[in-house]
C-alpha positions in Angstrom: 2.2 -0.1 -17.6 2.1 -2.4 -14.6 -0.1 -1.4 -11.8 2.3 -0.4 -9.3 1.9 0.1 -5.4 4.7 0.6 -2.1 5.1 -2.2 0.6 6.7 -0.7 3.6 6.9 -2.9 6.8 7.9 -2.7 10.6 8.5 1.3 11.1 9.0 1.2 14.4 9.0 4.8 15.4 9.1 5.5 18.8 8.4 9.0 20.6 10.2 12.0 19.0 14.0 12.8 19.3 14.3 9.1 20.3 16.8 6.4 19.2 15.9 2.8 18.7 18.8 0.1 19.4 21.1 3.1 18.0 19.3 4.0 15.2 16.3 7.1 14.7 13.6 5.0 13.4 12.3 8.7 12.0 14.9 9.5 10.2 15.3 6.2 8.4 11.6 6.2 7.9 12.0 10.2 6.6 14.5 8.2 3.9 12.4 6.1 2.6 9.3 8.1 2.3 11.6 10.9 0.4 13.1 7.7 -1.9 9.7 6.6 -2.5 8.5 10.3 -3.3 11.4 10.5 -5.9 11.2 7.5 -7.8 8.3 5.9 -7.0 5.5 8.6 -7.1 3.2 7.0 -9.4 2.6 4.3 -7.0 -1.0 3.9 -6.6 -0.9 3.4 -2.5 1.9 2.0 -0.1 0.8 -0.4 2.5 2.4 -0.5 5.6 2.3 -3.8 7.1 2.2 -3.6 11.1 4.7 -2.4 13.7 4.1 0.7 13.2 5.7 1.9 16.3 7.5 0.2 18.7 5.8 0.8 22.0 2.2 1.8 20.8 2.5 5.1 22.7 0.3 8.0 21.2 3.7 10.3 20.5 4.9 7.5 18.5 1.7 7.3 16.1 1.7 11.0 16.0 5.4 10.8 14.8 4.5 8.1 12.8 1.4 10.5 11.1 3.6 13.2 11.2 6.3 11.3 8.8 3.9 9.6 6.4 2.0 13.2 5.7 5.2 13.6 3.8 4.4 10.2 1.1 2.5 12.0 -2.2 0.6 8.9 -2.2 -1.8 7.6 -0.3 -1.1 4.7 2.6 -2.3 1.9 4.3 -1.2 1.2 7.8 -1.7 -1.9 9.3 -1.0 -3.0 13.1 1.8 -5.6 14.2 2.4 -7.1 17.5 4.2 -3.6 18.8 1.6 -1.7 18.0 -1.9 -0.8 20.3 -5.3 -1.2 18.4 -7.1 2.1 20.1 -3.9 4.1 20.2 -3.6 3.5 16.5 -7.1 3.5 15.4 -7.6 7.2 17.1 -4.1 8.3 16.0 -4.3 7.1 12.0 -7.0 7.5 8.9 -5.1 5.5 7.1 -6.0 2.3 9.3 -8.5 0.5 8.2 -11.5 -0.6 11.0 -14.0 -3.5 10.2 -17.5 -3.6 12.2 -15.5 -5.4 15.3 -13.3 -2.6 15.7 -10.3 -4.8 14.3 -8.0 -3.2 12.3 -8.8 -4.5 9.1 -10.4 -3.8 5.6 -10.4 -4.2 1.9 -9.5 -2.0 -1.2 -10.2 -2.9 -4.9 -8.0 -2.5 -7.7 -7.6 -3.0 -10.7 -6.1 -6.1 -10.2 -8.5 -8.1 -7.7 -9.1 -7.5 -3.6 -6.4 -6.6 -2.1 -7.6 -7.6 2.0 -5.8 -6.4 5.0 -5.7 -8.1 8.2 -5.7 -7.2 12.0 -3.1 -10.4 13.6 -2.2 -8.4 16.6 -2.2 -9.9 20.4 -1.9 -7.1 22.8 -0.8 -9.6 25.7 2.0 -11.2 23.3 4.7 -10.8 20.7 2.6 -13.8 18.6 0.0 -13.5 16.1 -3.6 -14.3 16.8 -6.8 -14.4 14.6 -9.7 -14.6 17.1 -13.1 -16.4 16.0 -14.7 -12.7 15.2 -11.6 -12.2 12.6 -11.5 -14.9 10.9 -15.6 -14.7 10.3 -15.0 -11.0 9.1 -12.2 -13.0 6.7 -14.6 -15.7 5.5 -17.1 -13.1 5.2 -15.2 -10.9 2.7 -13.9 -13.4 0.9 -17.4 -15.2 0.1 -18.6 -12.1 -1.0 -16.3 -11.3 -3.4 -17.1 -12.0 -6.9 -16.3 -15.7 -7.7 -13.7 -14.6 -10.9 -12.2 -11.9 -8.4 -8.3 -12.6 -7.6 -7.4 -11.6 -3.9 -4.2 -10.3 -2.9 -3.9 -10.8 1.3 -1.8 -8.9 3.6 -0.9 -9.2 7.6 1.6 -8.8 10.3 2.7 -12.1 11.2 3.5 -14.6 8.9 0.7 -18.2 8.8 3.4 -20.4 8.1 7.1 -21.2 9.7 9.9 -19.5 7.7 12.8 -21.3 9.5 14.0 -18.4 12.0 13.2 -20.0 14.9 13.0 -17.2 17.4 10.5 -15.9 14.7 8.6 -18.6 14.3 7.9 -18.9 18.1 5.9 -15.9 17.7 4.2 -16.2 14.4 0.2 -16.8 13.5 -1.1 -18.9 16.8 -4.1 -19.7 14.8 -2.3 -20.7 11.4 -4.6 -24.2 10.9 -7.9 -22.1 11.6 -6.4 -19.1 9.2 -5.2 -21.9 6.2 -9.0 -23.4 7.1 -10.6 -20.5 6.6 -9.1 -18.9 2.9 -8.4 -22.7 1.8 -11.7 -22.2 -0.7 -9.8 -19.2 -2.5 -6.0 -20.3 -2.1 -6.4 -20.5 -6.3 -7.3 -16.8 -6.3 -4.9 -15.6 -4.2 -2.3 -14.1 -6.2 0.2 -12.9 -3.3 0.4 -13.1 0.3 2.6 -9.9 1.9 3.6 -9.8 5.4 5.9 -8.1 7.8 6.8 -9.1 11.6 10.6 -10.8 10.7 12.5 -8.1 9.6 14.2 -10.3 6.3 14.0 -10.3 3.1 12.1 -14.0 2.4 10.4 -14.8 -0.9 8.6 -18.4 -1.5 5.4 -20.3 -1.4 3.0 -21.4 1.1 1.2 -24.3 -0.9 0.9 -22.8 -3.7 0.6 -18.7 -3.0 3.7 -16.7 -3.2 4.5 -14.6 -0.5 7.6 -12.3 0.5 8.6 -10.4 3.3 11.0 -7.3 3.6 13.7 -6.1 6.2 12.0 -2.8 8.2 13.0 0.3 7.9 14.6 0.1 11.4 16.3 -2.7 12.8 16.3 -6.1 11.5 16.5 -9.8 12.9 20.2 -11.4 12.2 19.9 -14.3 9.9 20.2 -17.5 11.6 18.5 -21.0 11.6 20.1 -22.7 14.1 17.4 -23.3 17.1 20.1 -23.0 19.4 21.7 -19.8 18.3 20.9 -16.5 20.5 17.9 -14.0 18.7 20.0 -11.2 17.5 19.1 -8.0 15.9 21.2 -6.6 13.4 21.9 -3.2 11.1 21.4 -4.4 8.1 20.3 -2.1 5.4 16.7 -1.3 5.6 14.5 -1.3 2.4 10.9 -0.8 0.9 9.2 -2.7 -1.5 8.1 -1.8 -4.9 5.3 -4.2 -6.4 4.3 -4.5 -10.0 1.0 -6.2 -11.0 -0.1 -7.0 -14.6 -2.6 -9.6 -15.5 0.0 -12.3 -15.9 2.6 -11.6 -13.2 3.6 -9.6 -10.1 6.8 -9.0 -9.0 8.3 -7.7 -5.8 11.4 -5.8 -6.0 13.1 -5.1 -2.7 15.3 -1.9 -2.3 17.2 -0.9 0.1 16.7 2.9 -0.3 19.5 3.9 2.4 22.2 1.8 0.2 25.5 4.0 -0.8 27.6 2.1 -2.4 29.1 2.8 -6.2 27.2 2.6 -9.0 29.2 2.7 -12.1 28.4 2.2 -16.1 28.7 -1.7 -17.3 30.0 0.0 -20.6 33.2 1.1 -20.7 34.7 4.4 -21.9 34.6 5.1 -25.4 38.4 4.1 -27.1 38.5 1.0 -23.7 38.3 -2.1 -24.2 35.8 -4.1 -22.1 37.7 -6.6 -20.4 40.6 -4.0 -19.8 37.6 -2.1 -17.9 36.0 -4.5 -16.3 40.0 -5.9 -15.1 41.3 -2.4 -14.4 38.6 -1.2 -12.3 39.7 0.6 -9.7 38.7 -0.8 -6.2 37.1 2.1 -4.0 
């Protein structure tokens, strides 16, 4: 069996009791940790990449706690460009903390080091990677074993993706951050991120990444510069990531989704294409 293990990405929980842009970023969150706990339980960890709440307030990481002591697997919870460092740091166990006090660690698996990063900038919405993170970066990765794939995971995305409200706000220190892993790029086997709220899969050189919509709101899809930044309700979802030696595979599912499911076979006696013609609409 594949090794198997959650991405979750921009919660966004605010204080108890309180709506987000119409929605309850608990409730939704409550969702997918039940999906997950349902069909996804043999997981080995979910990582939960940044934006954890949406105003850093303590309530809201106690919320957030409060909501992920739910998941029957363990978690990894990462800070985004909402979220506070301290706040989060006293709030969670599950965040990682190198010897800066960055928000940022490693975990081995059997399939390589999978590294977590710290790209928040608590004076803006934009990414940053200051001089002591990129040295605890270049640090880790020079002293993992030379035949050791590495599988890399942050907030804000190192690269342009084409939304350009987005991209105004992504990684400010993108050519230092591509200088610094550009040694490994052949051993990195993924790069997951959060911070756009979309579901984008590709490659930066030559690592794959993808990206996910939240479990809250998302950002409307649009790549006209000129075009207004618009958030949306579009269907949040979770990702479910497979790993073998030879491939991984993001699958992106959008737990709250109610629409029919129905049987490709038709009923015993039918013909196919009179089923698949006479299907009644719903």
């Amino acid at each position: 069996m594949p090794f198997k293990f959650i991405h979750l990405t921009d919660t966004h929980l605010a204080n108890p009791g309180l709506k987000l842009y119409g929605l309850d970023p608990r409730a939704r969150l409550d969702a997918a940790i039940a999906d997950i706990n349902q069909h996804q339980s043999d997981a080995a960890f979910a990582v939960v990449t940044g934006d954890l709440t949406h105003w850093g307030e303590a309530e809201s990481y106690t919320n957030f706690a409060e909501a992920m002591a739910a998941l029957k697997i363990p978690y990894i919870a990462m800070v985004g460009n909402h979220d506070r460092r301290v706040t989060c740091l006293d709030a969670l166990k599950a965040a990682p903390r190198d010897s800066n006090g960055f928000v940022q660690g490693t975990r081995t698996t059997e399939h390589g080091l999978f590294v977590f990063l710290d790209t928040l900038d608590e004076t803006s919405h934009a990414g940053e990677m200051c001089a002591k993170r990129l040295g605890w970066l270049a640090s880790t990765l020079a002293a993992a074993p030379a035949d050791m794939p590495l599988v890399v995971f942050m907030h804000h995305p190192p690269f342009p993706v084409g939304v350009h409200a987005m991209d105004e706000i992504g990684l400010k220190q993108s050519a230092e951050f591509a200088e610094v892993i550009a040694p490994y790029r052949a051993r990195i086997r993924h790069l997951f991120f959060g911070h756009v709220h979309r579901p984008i899969f590709g490659s930066w050189g030559k690592i794959p990444f993808s990206t996910l919509r939240g479990t809250n709101h998302q950002v409307w899809f649009e790549l006209d510069q000129s075009a207004p930044h618009l958030a949306s309700h579009e269907p949040p979802a979770y990702g479910v990531v497979l790993i073998d030696d030879e491939n991984l595979v993001v699958h992106s599912h959008d737990f709250l989704d109610t629409s029919l499911r129905f049987p490709f076979e038709p009923p015993a006696g039918m013909d196919g294409r009179d089923y698949a013609l006479s299907f009644p609409a719903r």
